[in-house]
C-alpha atoms as an extended CHARMM CRD file, in Angstrom:
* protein
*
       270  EXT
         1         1  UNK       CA              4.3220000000      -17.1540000000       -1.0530000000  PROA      1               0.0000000000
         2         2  UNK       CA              6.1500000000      -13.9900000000       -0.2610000000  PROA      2               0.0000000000
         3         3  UNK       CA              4.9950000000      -11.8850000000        3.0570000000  PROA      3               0.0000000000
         4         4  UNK       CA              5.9100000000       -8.7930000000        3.6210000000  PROA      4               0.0000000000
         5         5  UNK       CA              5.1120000000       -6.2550000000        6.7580000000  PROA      5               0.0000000000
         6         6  UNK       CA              4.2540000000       -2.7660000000        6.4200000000  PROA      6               0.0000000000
         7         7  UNK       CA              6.2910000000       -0.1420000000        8.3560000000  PROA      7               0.0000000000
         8         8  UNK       CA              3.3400000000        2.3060000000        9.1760000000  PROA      8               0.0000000000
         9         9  UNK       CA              2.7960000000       -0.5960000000       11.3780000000  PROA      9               0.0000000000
        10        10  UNK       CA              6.0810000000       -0.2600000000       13.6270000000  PROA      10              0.0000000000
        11        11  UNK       CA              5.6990000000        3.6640000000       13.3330000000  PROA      11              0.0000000000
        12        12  UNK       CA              7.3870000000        3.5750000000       17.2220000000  PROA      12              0.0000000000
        13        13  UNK       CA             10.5370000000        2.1660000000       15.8890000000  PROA      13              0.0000000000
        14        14  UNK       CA             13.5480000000        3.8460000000       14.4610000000  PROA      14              0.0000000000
        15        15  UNK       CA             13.5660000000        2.2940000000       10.2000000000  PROA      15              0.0000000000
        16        16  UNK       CA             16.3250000000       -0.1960000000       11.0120000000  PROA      16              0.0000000000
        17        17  UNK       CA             15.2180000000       -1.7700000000       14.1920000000  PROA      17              0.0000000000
        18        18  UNK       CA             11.9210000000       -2.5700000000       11.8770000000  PROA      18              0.0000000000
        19        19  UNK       CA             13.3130000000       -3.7530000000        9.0300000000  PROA      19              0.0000000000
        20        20  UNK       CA             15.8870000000       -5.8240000000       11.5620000000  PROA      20              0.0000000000
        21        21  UNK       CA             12.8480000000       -7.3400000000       13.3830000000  PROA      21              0.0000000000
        22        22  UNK       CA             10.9970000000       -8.0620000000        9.7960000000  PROA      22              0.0000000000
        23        23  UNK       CA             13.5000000000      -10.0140000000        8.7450000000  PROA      23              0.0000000000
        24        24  UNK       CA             14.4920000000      -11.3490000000       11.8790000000  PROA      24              0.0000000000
        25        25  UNK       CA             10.1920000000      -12.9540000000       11.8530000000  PROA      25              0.0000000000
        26        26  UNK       CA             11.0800000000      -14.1680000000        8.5370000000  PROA      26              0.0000000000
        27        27  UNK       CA              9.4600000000      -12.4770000000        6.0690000000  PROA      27              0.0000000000
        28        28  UNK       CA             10.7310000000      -12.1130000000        2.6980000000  PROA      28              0.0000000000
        29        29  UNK       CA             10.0870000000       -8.3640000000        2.2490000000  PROA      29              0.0000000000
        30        30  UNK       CA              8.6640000000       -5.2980000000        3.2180000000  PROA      30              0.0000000000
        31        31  UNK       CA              5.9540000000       -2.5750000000        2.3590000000  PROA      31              0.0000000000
        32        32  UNK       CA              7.7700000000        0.5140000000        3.4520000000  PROA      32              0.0000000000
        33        33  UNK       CA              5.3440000000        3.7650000000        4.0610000000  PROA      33              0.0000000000
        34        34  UNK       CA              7.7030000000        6.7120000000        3.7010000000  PROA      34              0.0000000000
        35        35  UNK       CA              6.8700000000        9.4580000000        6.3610000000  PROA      35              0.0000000000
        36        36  UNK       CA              9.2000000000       11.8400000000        8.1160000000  PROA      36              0.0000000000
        37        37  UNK       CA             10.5910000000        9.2070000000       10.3150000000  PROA      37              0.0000000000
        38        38  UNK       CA             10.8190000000        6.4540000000        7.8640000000  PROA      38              0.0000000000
        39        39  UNK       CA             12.6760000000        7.5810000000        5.0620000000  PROA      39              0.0000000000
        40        40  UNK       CA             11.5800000000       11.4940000000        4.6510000000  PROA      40              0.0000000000
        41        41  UNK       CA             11.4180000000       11.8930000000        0.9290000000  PROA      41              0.0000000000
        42        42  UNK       CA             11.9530000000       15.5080000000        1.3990000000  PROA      42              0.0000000000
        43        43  UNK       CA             14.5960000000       15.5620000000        3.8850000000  PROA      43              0.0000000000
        44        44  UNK       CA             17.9110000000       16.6670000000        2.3330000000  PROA      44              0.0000000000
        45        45  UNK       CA             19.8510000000       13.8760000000        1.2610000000  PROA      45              0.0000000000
        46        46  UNK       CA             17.0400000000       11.4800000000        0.3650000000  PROA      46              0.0000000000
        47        47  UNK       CA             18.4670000000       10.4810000000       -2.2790000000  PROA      47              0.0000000000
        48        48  UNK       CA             21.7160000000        9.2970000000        0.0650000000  PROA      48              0.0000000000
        49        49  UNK       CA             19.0780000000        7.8550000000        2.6020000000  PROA      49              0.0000000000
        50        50  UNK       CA             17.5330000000        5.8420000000        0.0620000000  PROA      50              0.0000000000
        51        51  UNK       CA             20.7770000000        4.2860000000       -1.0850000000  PROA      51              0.0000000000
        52        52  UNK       CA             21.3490000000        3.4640000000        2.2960000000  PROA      52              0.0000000000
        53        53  UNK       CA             18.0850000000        1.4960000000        2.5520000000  PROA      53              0.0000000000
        54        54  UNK       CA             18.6500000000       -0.0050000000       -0.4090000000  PROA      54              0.0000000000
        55        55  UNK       CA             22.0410000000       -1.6250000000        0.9430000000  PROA      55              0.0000000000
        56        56  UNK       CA             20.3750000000       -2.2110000000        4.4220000000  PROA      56              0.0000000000
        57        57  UNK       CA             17.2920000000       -4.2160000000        2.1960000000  PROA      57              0.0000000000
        58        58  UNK       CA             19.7040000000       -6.0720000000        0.6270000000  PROA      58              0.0000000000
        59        59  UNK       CA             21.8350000000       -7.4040000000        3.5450000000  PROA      59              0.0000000000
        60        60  UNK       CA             18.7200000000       -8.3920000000        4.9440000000  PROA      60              0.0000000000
        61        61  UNK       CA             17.3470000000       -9.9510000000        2.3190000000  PROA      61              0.0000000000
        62        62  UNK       CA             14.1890000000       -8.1460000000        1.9280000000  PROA      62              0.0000000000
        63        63  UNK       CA             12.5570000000       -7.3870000000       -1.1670000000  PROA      63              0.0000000000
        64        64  UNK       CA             10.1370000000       -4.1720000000       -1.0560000000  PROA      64              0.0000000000
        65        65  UNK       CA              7.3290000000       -2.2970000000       -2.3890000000  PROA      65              0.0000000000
        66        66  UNK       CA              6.4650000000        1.7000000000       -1.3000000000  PROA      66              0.0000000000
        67        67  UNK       CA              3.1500000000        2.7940000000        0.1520000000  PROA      67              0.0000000000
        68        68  UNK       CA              2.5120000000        6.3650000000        0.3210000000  PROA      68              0.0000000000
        69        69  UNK       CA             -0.4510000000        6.6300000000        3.0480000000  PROA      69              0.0000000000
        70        70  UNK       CA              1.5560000000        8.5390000000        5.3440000000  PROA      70              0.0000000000
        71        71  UNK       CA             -1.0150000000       10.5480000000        7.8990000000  PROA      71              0.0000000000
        72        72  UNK       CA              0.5880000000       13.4860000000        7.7470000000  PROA      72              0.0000000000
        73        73  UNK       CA              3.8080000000       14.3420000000        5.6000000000  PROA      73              0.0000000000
        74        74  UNK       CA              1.9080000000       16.7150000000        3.2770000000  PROA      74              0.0000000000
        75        75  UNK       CA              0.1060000000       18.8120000000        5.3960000000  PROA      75              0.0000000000
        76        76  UNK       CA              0.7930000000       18.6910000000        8.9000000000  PROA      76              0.0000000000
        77        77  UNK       CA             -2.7600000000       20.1100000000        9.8170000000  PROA      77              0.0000000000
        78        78  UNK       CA             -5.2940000000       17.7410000000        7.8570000000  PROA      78              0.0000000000
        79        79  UNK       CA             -4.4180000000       14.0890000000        7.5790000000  PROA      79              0.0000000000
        80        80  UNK       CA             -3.7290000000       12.5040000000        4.0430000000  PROA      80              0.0000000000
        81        81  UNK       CA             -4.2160000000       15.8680000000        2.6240000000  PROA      81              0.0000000000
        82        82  UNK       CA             -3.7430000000       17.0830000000        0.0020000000  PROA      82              0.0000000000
        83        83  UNK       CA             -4.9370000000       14.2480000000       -2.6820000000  PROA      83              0.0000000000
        84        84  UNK       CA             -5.5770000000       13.9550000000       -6.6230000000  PROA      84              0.0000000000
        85        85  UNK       CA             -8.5100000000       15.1120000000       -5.7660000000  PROA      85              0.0000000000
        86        86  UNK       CA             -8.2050000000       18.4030000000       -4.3260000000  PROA      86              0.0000000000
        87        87  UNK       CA             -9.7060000000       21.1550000000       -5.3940000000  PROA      87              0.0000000000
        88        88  UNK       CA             -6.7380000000       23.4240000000       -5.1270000000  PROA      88              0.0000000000
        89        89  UNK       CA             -4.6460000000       22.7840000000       -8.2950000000  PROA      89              0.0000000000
        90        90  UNK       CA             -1.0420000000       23.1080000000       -6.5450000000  PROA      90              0.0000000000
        91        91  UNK       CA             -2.4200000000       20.7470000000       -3.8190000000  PROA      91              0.0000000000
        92        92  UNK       CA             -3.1440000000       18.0530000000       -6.4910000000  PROA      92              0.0000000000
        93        93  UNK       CA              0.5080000000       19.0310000000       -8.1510000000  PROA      93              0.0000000000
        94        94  UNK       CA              2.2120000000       18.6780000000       -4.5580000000  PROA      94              0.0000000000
        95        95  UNK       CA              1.0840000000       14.9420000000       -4.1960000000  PROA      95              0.0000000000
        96        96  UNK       CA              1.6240000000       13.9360000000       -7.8640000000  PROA      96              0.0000000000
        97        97  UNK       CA              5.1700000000       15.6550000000       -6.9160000000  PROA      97              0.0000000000
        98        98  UNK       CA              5.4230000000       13.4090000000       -4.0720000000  PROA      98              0.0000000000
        99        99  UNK       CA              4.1810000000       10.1660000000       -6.0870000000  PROA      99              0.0000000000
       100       100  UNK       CA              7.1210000000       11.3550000000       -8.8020000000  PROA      100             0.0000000000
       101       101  UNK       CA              9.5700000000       11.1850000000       -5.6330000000  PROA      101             0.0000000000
       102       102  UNK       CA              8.5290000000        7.7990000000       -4.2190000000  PROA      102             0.0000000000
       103       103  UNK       CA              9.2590000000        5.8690000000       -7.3870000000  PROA      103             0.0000000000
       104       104  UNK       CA             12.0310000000        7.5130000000       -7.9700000000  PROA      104             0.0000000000
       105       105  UNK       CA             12.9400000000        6.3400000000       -4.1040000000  PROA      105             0.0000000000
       106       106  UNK       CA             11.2650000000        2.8130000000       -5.5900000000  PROA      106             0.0000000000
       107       107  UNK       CA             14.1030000000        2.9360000000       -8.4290000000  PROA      107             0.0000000000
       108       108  UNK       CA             16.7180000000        3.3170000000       -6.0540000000  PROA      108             0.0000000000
       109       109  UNK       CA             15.2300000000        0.6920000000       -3.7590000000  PROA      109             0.0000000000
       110       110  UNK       CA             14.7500000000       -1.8920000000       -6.7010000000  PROA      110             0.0000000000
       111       111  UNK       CA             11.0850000000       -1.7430000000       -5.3450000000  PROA      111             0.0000000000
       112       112  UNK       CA              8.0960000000       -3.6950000000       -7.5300000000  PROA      112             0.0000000000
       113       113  UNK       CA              5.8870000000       -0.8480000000       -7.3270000000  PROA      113             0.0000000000
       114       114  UNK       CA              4.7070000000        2.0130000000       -5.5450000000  PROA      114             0.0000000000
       115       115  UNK       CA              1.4530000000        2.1700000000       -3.7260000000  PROA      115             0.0000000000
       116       116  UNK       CA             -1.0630000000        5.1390000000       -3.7010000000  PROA      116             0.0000000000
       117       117  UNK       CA             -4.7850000000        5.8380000000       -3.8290000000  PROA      117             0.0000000000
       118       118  UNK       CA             -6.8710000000        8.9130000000       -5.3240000000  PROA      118             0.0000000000
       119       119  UNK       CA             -8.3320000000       10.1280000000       -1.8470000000  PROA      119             0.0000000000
       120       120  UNK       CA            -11.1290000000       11.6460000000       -0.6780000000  PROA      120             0.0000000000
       121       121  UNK       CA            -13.2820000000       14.2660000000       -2.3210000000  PROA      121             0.0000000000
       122       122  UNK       CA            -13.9650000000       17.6940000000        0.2400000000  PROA      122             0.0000000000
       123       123  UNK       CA            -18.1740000000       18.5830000000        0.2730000000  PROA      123             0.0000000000
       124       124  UNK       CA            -19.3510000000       20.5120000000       -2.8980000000  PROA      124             0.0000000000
       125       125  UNK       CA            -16.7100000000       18.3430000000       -5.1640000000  PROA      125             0.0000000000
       126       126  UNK       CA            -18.4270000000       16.9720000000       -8.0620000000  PROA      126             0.0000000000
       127       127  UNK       CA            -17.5180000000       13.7860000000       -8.7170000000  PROA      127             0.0000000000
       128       128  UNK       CA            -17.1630000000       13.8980000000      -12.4680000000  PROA      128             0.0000000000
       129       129  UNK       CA            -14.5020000000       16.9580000000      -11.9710000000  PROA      129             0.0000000000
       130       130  UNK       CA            -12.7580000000       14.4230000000       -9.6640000000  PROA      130             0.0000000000
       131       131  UNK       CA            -12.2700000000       11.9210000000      -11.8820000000  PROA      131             0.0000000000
       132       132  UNK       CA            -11.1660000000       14.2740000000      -14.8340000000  PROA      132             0.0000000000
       133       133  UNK       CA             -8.4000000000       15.8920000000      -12.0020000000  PROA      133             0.0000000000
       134       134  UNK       CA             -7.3700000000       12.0340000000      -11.2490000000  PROA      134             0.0000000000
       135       135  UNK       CA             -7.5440000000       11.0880000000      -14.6770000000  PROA      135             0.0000000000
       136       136  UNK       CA             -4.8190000000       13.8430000000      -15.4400000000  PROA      136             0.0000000000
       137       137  UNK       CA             -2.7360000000       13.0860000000      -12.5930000000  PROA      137             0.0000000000
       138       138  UNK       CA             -2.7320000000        9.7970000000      -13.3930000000  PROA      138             0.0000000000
       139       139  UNK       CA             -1.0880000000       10.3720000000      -17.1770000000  PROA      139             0.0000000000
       140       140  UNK       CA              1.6490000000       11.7180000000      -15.5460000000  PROA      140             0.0000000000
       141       141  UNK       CA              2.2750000000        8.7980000000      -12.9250000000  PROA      141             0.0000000000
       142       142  UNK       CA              1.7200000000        6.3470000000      -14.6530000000  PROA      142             0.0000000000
       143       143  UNK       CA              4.9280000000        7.4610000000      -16.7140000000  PROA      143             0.0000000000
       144       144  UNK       CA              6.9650000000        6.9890000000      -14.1600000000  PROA      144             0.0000000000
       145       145  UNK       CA             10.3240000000        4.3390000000      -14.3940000000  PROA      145             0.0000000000
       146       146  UNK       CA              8.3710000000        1.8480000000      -12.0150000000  PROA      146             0.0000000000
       147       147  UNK       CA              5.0270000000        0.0820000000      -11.9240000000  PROA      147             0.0000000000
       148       148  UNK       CA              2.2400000000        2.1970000000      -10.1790000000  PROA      148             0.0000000000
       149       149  UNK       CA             -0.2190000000        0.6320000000       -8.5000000000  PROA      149             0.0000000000
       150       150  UNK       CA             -3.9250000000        1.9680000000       -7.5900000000  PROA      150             0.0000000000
       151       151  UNK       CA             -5.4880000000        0.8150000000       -4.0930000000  PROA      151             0.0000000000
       152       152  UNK       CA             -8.9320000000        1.4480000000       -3.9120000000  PROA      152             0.0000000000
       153       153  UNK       CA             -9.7430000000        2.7000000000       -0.2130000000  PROA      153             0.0000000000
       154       154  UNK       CA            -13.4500000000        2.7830000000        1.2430000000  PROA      154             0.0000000000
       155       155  UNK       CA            -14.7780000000        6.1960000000        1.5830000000  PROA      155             0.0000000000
       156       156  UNK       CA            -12.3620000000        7.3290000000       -1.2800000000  PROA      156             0.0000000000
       157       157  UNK       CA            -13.3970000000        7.9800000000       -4.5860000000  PROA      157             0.0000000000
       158       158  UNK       CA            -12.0040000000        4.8660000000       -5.7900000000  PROA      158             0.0000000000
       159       159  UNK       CA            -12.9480000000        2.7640000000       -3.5850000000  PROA      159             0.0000000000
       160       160  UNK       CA            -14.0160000000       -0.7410000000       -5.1360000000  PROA      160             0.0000000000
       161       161  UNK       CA            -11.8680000000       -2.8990000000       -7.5370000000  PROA      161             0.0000000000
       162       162  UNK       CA            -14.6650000000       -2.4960000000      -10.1790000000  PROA      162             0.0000000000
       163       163  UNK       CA            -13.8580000000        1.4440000000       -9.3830000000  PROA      163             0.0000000000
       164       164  UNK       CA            -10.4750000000        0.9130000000      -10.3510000000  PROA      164             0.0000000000
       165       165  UNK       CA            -11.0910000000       -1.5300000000      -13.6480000000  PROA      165             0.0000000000
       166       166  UNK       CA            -13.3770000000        1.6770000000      -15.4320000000  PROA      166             0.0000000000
       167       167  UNK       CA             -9.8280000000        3.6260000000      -14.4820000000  PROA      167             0.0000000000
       168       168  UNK       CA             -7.6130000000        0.8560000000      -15.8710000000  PROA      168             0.0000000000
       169       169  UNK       CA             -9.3490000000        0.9240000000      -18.9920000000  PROA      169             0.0000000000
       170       170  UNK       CA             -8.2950000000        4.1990000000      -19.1660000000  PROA      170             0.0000000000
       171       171  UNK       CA             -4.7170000000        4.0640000000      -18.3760000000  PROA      171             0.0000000000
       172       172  UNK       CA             -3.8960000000        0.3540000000      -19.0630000000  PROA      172             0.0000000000
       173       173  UNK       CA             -0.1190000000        0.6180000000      -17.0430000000  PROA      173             0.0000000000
       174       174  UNK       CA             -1.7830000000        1.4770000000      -13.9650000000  PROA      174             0.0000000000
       175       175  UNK       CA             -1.5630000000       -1.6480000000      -11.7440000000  PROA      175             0.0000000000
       176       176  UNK       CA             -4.2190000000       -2.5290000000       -9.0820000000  PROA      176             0.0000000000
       177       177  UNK       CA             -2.9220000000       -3.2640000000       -5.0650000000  PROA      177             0.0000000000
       178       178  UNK       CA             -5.5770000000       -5.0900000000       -3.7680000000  PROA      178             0.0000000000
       179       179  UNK       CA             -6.1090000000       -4.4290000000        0.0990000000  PROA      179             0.0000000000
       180       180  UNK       CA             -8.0260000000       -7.8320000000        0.7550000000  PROA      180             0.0000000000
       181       181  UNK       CA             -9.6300000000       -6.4610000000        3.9470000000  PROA      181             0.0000000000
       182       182  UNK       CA            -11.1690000000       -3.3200000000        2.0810000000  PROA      182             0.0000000000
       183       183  UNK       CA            -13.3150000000       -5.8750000000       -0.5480000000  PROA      183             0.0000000000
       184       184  UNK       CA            -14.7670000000       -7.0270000000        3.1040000000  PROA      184             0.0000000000
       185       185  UNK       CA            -15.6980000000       -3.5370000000        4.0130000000  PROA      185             0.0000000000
       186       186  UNK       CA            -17.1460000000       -2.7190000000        0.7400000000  PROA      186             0.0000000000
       187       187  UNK       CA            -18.5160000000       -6.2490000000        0.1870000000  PROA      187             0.0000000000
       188       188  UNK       CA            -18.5830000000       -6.0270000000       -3.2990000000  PROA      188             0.0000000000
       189       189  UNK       CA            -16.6100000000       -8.9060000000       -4.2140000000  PROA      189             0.0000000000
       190       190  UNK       CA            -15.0210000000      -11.4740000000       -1.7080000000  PROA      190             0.0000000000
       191       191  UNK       CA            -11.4100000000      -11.0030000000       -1.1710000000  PROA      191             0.0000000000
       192       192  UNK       CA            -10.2740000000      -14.3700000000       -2.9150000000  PROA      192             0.0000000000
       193       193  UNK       CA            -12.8280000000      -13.5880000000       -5.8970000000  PROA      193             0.0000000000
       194       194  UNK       CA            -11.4810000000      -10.3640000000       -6.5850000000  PROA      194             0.0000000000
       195       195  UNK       CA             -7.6200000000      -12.1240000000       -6.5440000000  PROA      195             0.0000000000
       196       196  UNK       CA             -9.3500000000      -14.4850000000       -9.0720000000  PROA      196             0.0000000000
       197       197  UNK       CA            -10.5950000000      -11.8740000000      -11.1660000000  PROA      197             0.0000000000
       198       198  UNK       CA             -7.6010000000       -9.2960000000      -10.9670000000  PROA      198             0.0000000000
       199       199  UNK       CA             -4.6090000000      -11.6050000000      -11.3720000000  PROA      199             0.0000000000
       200       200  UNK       CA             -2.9930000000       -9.9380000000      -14.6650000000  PROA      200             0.0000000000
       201       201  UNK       CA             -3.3710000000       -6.2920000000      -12.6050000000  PROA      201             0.0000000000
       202       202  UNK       CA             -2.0850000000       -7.4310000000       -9.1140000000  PROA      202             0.0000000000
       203       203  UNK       CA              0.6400000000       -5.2870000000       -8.3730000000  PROA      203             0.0000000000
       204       204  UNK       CA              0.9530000000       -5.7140000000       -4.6060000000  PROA      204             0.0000000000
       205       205  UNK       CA             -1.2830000000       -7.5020000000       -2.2720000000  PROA      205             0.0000000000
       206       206  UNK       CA             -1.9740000000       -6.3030000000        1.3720000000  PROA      206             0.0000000000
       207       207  UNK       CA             -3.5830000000       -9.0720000000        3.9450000000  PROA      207             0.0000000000
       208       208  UNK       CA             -5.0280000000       -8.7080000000        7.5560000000  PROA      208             0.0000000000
       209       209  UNK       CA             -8.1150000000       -9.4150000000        9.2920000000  PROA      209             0.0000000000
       210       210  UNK       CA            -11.4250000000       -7.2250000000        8.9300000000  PROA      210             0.0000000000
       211       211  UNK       CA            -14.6900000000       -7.0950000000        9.8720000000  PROA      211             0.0000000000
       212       212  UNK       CA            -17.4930000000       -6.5750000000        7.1520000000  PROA      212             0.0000000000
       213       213  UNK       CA            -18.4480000000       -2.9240000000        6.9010000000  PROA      213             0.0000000000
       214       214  UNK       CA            -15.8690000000       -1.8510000000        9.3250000000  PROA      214             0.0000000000
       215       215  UNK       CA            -12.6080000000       -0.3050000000        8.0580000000  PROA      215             0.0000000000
       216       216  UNK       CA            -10.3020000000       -1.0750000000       11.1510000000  PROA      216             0.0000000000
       217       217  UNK       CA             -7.0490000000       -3.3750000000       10.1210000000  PROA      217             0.0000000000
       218       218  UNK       CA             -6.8530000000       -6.2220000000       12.6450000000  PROA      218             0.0000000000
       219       219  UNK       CA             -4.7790000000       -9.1680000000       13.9280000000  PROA      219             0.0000000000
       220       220  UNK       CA             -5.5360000000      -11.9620000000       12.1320000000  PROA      220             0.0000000000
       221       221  UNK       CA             -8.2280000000      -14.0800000000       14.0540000000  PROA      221             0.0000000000
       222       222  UNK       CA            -10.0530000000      -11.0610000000       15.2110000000  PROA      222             0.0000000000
       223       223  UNK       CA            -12.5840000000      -10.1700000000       11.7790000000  PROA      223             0.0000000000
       224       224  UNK       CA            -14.2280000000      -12.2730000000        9.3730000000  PROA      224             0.0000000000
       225       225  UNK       CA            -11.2800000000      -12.7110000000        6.8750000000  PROA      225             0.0000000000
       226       226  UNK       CA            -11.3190000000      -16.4500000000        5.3190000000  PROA      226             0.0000000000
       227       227  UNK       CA             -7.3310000000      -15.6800000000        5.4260000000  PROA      227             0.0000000000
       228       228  UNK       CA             -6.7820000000      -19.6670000000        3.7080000000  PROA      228             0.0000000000
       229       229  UNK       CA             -9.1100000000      -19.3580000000        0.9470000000  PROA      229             0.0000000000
       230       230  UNK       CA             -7.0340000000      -15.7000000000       -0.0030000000  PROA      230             0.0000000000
       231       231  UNK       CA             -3.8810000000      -17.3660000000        0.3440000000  PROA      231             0.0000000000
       232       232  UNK       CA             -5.1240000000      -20.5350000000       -1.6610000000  PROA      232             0.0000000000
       233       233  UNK       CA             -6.4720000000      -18.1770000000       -4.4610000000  PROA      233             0.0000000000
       234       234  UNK       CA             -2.9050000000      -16.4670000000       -4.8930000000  PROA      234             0.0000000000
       235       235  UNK       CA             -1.6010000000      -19.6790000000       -5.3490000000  PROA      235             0.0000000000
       236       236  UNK       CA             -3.6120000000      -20.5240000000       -7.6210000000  PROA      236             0.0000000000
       237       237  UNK       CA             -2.3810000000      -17.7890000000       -9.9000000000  PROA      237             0.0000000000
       238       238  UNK       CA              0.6120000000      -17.7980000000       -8.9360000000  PROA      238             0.0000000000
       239       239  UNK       CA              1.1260000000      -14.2090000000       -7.5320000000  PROA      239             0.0000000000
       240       240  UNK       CA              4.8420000000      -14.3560000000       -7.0400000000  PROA      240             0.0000000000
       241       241  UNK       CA              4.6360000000      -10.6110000000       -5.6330000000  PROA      241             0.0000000000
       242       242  UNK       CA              5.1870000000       -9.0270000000       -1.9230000000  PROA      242             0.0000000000
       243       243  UNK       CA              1.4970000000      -10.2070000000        0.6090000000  PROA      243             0.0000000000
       244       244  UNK       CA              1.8460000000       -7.3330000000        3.0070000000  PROA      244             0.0000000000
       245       245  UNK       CA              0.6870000000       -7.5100000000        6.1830000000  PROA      245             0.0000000000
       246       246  UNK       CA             -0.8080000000       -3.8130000000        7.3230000000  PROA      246             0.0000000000
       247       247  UNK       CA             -1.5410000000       -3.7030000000       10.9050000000  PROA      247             0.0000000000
       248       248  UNK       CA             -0.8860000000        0.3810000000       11.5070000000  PROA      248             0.0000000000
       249       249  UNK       CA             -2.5920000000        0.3140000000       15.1600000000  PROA      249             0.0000000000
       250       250  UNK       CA             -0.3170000000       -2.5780000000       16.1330000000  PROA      250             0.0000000000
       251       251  UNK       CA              2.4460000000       -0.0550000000       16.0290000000  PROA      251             0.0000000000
       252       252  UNK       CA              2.7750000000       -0.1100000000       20.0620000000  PROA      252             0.0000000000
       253       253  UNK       CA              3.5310000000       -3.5080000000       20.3300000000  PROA      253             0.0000000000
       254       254  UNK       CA              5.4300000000       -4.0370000000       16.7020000000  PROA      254             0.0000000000
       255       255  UNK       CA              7.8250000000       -6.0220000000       18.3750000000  PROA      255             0.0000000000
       256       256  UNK       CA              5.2240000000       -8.9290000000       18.8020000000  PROA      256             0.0000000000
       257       257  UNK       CA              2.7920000000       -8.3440000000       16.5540000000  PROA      257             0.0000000000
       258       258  UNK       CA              5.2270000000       -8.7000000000       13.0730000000  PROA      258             0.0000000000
       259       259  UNK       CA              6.1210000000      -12.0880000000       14.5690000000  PROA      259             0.0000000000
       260       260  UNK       CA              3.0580000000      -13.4020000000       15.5970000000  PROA      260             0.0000000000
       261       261  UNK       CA              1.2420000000      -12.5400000000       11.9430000000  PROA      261             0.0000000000
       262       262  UNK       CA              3.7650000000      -14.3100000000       10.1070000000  PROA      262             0.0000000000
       263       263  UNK       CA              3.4030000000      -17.1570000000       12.7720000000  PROA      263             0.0000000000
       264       264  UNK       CA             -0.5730000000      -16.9110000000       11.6090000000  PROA      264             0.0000000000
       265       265  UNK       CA             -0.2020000000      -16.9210000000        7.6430000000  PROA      265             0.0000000000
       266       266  UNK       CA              2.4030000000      -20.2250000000        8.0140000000  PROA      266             0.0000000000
       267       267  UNK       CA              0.0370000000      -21.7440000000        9.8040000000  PROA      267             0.0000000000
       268       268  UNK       CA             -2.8670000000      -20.9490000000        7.2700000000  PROA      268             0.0000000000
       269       269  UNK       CA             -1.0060000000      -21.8920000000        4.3950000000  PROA      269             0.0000000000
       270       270  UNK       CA             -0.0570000000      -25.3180000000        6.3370000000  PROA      270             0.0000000000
């Protein structure tokens, strides 16, 4: 089993003391959320930056994956804005132009795949003109160099694994990443059920603790999240990807909370 810790959740640290103190807990990768702190994929000299996180992943040892659910690096007004599913056409072009850039940065990184979802539709949106925007964003990531991978977010308009199976039907390279916690909010499908029944799509796999119908990330011990029976069901399959741990409000106290989770999950798998 391969954990990995998400950045958005040490968003008060400079990018190297993280990574340091990830690999310092002992995990064997990391989900890195670019935003304009943590690798700025529009700063000048990305590209540079990015080679230097490569060479900084690699002395430490850390595999990766890239998450793009950064609050606010597209529009510094409205959080997660825009989406695929914006009305305004150069909105939706401005975030496939971002998801273009972050596997690109995933190339450089030697990343498995890049994270993203198809947001949230604004009031008077029909959802059938959603879907047919998403649907053509979607031909044009999923041509990109490295796997993409769908998460399906509560309140979005993907927002259940079987939402993301009628889309995967459609474009058969699009991988799934499977936030446990969100199958708990949606209760749908239990968390290790839906690793059961997704194990040729798994792209990435995010773990924390949940409470049912509530979308707030937690430390493990603090929701309803059988965290041994998920871990037994990757096993079983034998997910060899990155298990990321994404606890974004634990960002104040990073330093103790990335050790502390991996601490948890060793002792679950025990």
């Amino acid at each position: 089993m391969r954990f990995a810790y998400n950045t958005n959740g040490a968003a008060n640290h400079r990018l190297d003391d993280a990574l340091t103190l990830i690999a310092e807990a002992g995990y064997q990768g990391v989900a890195l959320t670019l935003d304009h702190h943590h690798l700025d994929p529009f700063a000048p000299g990305w590209e540079r930056e990015a080679e230097r996180v490569a060479a900084r992943l690699q002395a430490l040892g850390l595999g990766s994956v890239i998450e793009t659910g950064a609050r606010y690096l597209l529009d510094f007004r409205d959080k997660h804005e825009p989406t695929l599913v914006t009305a305004d056409p150069d909105g939706r072009a401005r975030r496939v132009a971002f998801l273009v850039r972050a596997a690109e940065i995933a190339a450089i990184l030697g990343s498995e795949t890049v994270s993203f979802w198809a947001g949230v539709p604004k009031p008077g949106v029909d959802r059938g003109e959603a879907l047919r925007w998403l649907d053509d964003a979607l031909a044009r990531i999923c041509r990109c160099d490295v796997p993409m991978s769908l998460e399906p977010e509560p309140g979005m308009l993907i927002e259940t694994v079987a939402d993301y199976a009628e889309l995967a039907a459609r474009h058969p390279a699009l991988r799934l990443a499977l936030d446990t916690g969100h199958c708990l909010v949606t209760q749908d499908i239990a968390p290790a059920e839906a690793v059961r029944a997704y194990a040729d799509r798994l792209g990435t796999v995010a773990i924390e603790d949940m409470r049912r119908g509530d979308h707030t990330h937690l430390p493990f011990g603090q929701g309803d999240m059988d965290v041994p029976a998920v871990l037994r069901a990757l096993d079983e399959i034998g997910f060899g990807g990155l298990v990321c741990v994404e606890l974004s409000r634990e960002s104040p106290r990073a330093h103790a909370a990335i050790p502390e989770a991996i601490g948890y999950l060793r002792a679950a798998l025990a």
